[in-house]
N, C-alpha and C positions, 0 to 999 in steps of 0.2 A: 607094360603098355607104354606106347609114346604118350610125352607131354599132348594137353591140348594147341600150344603155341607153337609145335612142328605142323602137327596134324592140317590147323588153319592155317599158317604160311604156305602149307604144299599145296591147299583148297586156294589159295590165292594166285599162286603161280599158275596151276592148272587152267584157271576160269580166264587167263590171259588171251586163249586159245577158244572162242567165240562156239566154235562147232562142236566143240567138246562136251561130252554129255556123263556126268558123276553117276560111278557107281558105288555099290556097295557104303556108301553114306550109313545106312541104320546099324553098321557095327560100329561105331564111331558111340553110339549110345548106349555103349557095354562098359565104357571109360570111365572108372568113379572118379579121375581126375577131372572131368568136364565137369562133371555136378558138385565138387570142392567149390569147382570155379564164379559155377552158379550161384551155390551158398553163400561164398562170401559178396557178391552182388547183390543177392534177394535180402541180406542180414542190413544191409548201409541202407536199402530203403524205409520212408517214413509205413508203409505197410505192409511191414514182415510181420506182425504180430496180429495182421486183421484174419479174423479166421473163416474160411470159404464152407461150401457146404457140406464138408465130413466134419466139419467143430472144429480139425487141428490149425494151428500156427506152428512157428518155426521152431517155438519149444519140444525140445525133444529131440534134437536134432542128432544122430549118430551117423555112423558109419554101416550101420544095421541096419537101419531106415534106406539108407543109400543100397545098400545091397539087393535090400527086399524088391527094389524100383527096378532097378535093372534087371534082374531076375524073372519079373513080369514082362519086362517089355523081350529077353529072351525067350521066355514061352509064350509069346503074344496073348498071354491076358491080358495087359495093363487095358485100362479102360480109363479114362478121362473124367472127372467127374462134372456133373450138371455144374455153372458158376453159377454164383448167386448176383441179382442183380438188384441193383440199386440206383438210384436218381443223383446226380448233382445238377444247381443251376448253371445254367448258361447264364455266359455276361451278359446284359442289354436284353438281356428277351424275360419274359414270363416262362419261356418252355424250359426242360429238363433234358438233363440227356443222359442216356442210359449210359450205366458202368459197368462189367461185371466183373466179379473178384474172382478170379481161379482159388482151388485149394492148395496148398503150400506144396505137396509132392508134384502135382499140374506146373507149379510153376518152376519148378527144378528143372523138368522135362522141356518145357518149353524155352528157358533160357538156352536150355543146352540147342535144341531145335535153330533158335534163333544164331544163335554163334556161328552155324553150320551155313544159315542162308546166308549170311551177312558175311562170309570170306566166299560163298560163290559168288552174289550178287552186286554187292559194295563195289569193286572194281568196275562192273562196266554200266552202271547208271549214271544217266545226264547230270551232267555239269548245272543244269538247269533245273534241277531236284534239290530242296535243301529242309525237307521237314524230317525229322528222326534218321536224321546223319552225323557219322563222326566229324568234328570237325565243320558243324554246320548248325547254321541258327536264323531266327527270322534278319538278325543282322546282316549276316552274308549275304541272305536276300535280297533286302536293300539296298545292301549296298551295290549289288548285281544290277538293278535298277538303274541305278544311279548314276552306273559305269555306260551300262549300253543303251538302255530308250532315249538317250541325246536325243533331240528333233523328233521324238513321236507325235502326232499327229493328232490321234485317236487310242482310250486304252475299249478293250475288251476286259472287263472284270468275271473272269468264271467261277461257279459255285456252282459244284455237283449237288445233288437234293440225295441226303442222307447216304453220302457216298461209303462209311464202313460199315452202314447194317444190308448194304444193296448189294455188294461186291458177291457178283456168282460164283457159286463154289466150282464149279464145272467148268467154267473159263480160268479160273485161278488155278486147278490143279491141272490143266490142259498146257497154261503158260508154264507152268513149274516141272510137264515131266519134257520139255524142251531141251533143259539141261539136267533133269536128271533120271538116271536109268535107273532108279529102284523103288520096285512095288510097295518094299515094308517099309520105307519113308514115308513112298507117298500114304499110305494107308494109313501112318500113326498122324500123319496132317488129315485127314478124311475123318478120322478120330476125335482130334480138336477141333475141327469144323461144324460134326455135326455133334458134339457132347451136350446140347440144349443149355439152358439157363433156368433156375427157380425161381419164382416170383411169388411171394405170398404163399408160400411154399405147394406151388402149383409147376407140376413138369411142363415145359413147353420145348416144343424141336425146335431147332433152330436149321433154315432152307438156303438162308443166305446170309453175308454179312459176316465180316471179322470182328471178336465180341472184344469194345474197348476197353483195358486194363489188362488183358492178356501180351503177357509177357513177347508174343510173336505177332502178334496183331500190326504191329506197325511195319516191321521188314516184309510183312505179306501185302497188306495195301501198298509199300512203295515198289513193291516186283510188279503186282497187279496197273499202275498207274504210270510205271514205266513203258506201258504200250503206248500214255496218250504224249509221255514225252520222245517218245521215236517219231509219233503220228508227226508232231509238230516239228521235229527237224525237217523231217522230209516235205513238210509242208511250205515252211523255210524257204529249203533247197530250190523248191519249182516257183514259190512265189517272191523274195527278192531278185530283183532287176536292178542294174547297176551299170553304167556306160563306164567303158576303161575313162571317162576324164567326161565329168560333169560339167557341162557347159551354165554358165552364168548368163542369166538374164540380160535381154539388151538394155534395158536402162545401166546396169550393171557394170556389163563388160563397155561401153561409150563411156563411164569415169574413167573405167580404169585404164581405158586406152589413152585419155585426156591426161592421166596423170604420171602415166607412163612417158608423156610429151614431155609434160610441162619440167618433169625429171632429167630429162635431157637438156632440157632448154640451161635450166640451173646450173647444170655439171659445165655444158658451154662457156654459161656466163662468167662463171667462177674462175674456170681457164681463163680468159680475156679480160678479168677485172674490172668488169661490166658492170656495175655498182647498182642503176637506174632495171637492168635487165635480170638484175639478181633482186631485188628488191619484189620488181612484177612475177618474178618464177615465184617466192615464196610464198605472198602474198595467193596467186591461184593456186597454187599445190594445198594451200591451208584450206581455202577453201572446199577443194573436190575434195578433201577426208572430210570435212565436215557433210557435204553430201552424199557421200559413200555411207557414213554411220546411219544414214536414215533411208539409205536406198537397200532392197531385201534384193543377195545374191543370186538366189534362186527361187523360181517360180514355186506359190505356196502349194500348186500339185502340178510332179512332173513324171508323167506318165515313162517317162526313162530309168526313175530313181524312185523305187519301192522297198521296200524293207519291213519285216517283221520281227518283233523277239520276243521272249515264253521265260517266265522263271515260273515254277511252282512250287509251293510250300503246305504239304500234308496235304489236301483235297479242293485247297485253295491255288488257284490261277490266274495270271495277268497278264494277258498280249500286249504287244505295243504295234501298233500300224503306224508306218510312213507312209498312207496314198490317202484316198478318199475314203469316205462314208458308206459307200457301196462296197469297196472293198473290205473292210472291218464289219459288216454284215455279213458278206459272206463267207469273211472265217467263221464268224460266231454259227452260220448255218454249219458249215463242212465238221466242226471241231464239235456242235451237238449231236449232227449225224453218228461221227465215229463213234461217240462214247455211247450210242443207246444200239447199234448195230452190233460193233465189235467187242462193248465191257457191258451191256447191259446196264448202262446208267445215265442218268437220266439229268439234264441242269436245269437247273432251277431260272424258270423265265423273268420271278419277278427281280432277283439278286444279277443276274445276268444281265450287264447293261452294258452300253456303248455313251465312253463321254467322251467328248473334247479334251482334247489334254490339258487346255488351258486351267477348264474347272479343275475341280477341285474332286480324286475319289479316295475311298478307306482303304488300307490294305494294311493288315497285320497292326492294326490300333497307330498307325500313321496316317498324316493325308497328303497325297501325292500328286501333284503337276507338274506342268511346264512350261518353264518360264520362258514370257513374250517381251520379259524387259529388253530396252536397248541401252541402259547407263555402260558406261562404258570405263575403262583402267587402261594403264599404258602396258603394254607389252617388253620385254627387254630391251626394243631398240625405241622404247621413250614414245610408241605410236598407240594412239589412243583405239582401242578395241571392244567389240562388242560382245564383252566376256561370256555375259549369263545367258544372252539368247540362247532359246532351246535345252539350255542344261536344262535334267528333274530336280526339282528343289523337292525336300520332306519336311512335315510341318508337324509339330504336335498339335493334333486337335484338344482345343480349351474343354469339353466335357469331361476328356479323360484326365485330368489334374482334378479337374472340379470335383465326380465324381468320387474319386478317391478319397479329398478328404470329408463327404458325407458318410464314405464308407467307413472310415477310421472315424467318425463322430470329433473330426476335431472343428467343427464347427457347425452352426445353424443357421438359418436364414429366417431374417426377420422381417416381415412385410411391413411398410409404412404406410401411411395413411393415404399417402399421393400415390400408393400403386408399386411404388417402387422397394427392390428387393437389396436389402444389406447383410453381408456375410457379415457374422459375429464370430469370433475363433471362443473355441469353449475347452473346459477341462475335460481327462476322457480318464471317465470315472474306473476301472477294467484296471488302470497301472495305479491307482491310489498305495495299493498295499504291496507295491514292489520294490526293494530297495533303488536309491536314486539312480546311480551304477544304471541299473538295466534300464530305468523308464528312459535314458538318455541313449543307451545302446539302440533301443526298440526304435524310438523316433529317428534319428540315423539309419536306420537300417529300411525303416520307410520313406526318407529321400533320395537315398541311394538307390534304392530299388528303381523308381520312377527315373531320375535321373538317368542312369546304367540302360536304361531302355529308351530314352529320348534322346540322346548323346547322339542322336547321327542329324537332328533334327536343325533346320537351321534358324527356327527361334525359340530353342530350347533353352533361353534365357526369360522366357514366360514362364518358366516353373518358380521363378523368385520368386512372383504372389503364390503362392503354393509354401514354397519355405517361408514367407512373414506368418501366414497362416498357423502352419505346422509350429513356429516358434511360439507363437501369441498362445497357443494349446499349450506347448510344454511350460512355458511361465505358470499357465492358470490351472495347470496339473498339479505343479510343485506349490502352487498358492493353495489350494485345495488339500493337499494331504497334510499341509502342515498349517492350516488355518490361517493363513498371512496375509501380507498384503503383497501387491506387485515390486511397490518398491523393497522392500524384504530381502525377497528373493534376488533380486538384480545386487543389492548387496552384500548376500550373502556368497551368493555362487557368480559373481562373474569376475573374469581377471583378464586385464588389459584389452577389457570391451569384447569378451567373449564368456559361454558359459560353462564352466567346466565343472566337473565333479570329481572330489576325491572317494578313492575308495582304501580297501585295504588287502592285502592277499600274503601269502606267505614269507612273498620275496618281499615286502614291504610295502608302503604307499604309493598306488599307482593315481593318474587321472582318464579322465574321458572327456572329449571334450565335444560340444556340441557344435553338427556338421558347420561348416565355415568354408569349402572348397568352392562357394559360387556354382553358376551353372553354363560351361562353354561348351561349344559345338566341337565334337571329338569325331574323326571320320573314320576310327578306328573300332570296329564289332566287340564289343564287354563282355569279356572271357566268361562272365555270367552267363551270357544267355547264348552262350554255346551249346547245344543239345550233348548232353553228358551221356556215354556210351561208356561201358567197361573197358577198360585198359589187363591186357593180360600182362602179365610179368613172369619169366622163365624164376626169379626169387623172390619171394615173398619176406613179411619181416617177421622177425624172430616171435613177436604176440600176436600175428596177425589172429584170427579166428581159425584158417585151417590148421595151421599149426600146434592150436593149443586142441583144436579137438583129435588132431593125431598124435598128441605129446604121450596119452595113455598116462597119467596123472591126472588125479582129482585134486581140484584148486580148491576143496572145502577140507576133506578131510587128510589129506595127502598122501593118501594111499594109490600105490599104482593100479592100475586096471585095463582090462582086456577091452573094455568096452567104454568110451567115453561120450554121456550125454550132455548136448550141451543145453543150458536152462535159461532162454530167453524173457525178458521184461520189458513191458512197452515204452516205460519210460523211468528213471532213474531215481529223480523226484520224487516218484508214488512212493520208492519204499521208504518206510518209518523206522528200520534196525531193529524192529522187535526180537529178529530169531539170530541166527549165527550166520545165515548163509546171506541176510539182508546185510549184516553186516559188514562180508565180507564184498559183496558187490559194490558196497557206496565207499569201501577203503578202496580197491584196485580202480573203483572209478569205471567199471564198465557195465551195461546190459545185459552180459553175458557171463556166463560160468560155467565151466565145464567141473562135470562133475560124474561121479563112478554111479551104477543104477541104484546102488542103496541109499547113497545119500537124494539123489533125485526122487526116489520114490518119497523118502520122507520132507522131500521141498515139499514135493505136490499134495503131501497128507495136510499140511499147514495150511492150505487156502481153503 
């Protein structure tokens, strides 16, 4: 069989060609190399080992197991099983939002699914899409913002009301056999659409709605939402107005014509060494720029010069209007229209607002305006300019620092007598019994985080009360496990007015040292919070996981074998060495072990 990395390059080439409509796609999931590929994807995540509602995880994983899947979906039994559904909180609210876990073979299938949508569809989705994209994050978001709502007006903030449990099945498989011509695709997606969900271990159908945590869940909502961002080009298209050459305001253009004189006047005087007439030109040339910086070029609505722009990220959306108030209503009507006519979904009227640009709205844990300052910076030929007007500035909002370190418990608030609220920075009892090494890693890794995510913010030097904070914690952490005092510790561990920790490791004494990098405004998106997507590779490396589980060798006992299972652990830590196979997992340093079915059977007799 072909690689999967031909197979998607030709799916990508093809889909260049807009009318073109895919067939025979469901052979494509006869390919045990696609679900290799899947495996080693589904294995690097934090819930390969969470078990769905047949009781398996990824333990046990062969090439048998792989067969047996395929095999079904050749004689069209494979059947989907119920996911099982569980709660996590939502930030800022009291409510919950439904999760639900597929079963570990569901999810093999469904990655492989997804591979398939994502070399159709990845090519010709909006530039103006960036939620569960390669190569795309809430950063490129913003920073898309940032680039083009220049001079907006007015934003429209959109929020679909529970846009991936609403998403109609029948519009969604209606957009998908668009481009593609095969029944038993569509039918193993009809499959996963209607497999229901357990609750309380009660069957429920499910009528509509892509279930979140499914591995294809998200490439299907952004095919699905893909119509509202065509809607909105072409909405675009009819509703910016634009004259070939924008005329300036008469107060405006009467400087500039005034200054345009008085420039003449100069060049004259200069020629003629006119000293008294050089002196008058300069003197009113300085003047009309100083009245120019506070004169507005253009009228604040000009019925010639309109413009709109759209980024969306996952089911969240944010217009920008150049015109009036009337006009950004009546997007907000036309753009609720379409979504409840043409997707069956519905926005949310209370989350769906119209502000001024001035103020101040949320978007993606940022707060976003636009700036009405006039200060002004020289330009390269030394002429003083009114930089900021109109740019979007992004602000970190103060709750979300704040918040956070309530959430990390690195401090309390103490009320005083006069009403008034004082942050106390506290020890956080949870790293007591950790060695130093890591409490100082962990703290690090909790500034960086925040930071790496406000880094585009333009006073994202307000996280310093965040890091005195966070420090004042780590002192009264290390004060704490070792019963000391503050000065102690500043003794013991600081070197040339920083806090570092030695630690020790094979290659010898290493340090850590506590973060110190400050906090500057970076307009560059933190490879962090790039939406991380599979990368395929035509080679793999030599231990990768496929390869050891196709090596046909047992890594316990060393005998070769026809059949190699491999034997997953959640986490690496838990095991204790009690047996030979623990032992051999925490010497090789990995999760996994591949091993022949007698010695697996006698893992699995040990638990």
């Amino acid at each position: 069989m072909r690689s999967p990395e031909v197979i998607l390059k030709n799916l990508e080439e093809k889909t260049k060609n807009k009318s073109y409509r895919f067939e025979r796609l469901y052979r494509n999931l006869y390919n045990p190399e696609f679900y290799l590929l899947a495996y080693q994807k589904i294995a690097a995540s934090e819930g390969s080992m969470t078990a769905g509602t047949d009781g398996k995880t990824l333990d046990g994983m062969s090439m048998a197991r792989i067969n047996r899947i395929i095999q079904s979906l050749k004689d069209h039994s494979y059947q989907p099983h119920p996911v099982r559904r569980t709660y996590i909180a939502k930030k800022n609210s009291n409510k919950k939002r439904p999760l639900g876990i597929p079963s570990t073979d569901d999810k093999l299938v469904q990655e492989v699914v997804r591979m398939l949508l994502e070399a159709i569809y990845e090519p010709n989705f909006s530039d103006n899409s960036h939620g569960f994209r390669p190569n795309r994050s809430c950063h490129t978001c913003l920073g898309q913002i940032k680039r083009v709502f220049t001079g907006t007006k007015w934003f429209v903030e959109g929020d679909i009301k529970g846009c991936f449990d609403n998403i109609d099945h029948h519009i969604l498989i209606n957009i998908l056999r668009r481009r593609i011509k095969d029944e038993c695709f569509i039918e193993l997606l009809w499959k996963f659409l209607h497999a229901g969900y357990l609750e309380n271990w009660e069957y429920n159908t499910t009528y509509s709605g892509a279930p979140q945590g499914s591995c294809a869940s998200p490439i299907l909502a952004n095919i699905y939402l893909h119509e509202l961002d065509i809607f909105m080009e072409k909405m675009k298209a009819e509703f910016d107005r634009q004259d070939s050459y924008r005329k300036p305001q008469k107060a405006y253009a009467q400087i500039s014509g005034l200054l345009s004189y008085w420039k003449r006047k100069l060049k004259t005087a200069t020629t003629e060494n006119n000293e008294a007439e050089i002196s008058r030109a300069k003197g009113r040339i300085k003047e009309l720029y100083a009245k120019m910086r506070v004169t507005p070029c253009y009228e604040a609505i000009d019925v010639n010069f309109k413009k709109i722009q759209y980024v969306r990220y996952a089911d969240d959306f944010i217009i920008g209007v150049i015109g009036s108030k009337a006009d950004a209503e009546e997007i907000k009507k036309k753009v609720g229209l379409f979504l409840k006519e043409e997707l069956n979904l519905i926005m949310s009227e209370d989350k769906t607002k119209i502000t001024h640009s001035a103020e101040l709205i949320r978007f993606l844990g940022y707060d976003i305006s636009v700036s009405r300052s006039k200060d002004c910076m020289r330009d390269k030929n030394g002429n003083l300019k009114r930089a900021w007007y109109g740019q979007v500035k992004l602000y970190v909002p103060k709750e979300k620092w704040y918040s956070k370190l309530l959430e990390y418990k690195a401090m309390y608030i103490k009320k005083c007598k006069n009403g008034q609220e004082v942050w106390k920075p506290t020890y956080r009892g949870k790293f007591i019994n950790m060695p130093d090494a890591q409490i100082v890693s962990q703290f690090n890794a909790e500034i960086r985080g925040i930071y790496n995510y406000y880094r585009l913010a333009v006073n994202v030097s307000v996280l310093d009360k965040f890091y005195r904070i966070m420090k004042a914690s780590l002192y009264k952490t290390f004060g704490c496990k070792y019963r000391t005092t503050y000065k102690h510790i500043c003794n013991k561990y600081k070197r040339n007015g920083e806090f570092v920790v030695r630690y020790k490791t094979k290659a010898g004494t290493k340090e850590i040292m506590f973060y110190h990098d400050g906090f500057r405004m970076n307009q560059k998106p933190a490879p962090d919070f790039v939406d991380i997507m599979p990368k395929h590779r035509k080679y793999t490396k030599k231990n990768s996981l496929v390869n050891r589980l196709q090596a046909g060798r047992c890594e316990l006992c060393g005998r070769d074998t026809d059949e190699v299972i491999m034997h997953h652990v959640r986490k690496l830590k838990e095991l204790k060495g009690e047996n030979e196979w623990e032992q051999k997992m925490i010497e090789i340093r990995r999760k996994s072990l591949a091993v022949c079915p007698e010695c697996f059977a006698v893992i699995n007799s040990k638990f």
